[in-house]
N, C-alpha and C positions, 0 to 999 in steps of 0.2 A: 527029434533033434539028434544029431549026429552025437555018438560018444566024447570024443574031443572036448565039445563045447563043453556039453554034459559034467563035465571034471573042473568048470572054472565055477568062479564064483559068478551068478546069475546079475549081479550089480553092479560090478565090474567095466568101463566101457573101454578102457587099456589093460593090457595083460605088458607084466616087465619080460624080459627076454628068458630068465628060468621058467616062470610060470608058465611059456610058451610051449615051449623044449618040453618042458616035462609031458604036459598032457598032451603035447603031441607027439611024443617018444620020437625024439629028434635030436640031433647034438648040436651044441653051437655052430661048428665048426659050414656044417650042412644049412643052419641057421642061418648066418651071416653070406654062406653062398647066395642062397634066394636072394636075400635082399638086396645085395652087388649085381646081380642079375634082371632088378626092379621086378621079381616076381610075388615079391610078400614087401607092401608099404609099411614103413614106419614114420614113427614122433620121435624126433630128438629134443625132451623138453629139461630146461636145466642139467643137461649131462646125462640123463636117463635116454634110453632106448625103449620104447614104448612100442608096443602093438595096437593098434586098435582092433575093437571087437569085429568090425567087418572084416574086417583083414583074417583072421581067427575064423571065422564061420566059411571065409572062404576058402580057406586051405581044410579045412575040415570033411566040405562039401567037395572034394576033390577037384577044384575050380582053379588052385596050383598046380601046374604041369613043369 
């Protein structure tokens, strides 16, 4: 398994947008591009910004370009 993943918690099926960034040494700003770009999906649930875990395994897996 990819390091990336490896740094979240194994329970976890959403990751919040630091939790993202961080273990994927990424900064919002580059964060928030992808996702304007529909290259990394999110959840918008009650005001949160949410990842889901595939989402995460797939940027990990160098499956984001």
């Amino acid at each position: 398994m990819n390091k990336i993943i490896t740094q979240f918690d194994n329970l976890k099926i959403c990751y919040s947008v630091e939790e993202f960034c961080r273990a994927a040494s990424i900064g919002r700003t580059f964060f928030y591009r992808m996702v304007a770009t529909k290259k990394i999906k999110i959840i918008k649930l009650a005001g949160r910004t949410l990842i889901p875990r595939a989402e995460a395994e797939r940027f990990a897996n160098g499956e984001v370009q």
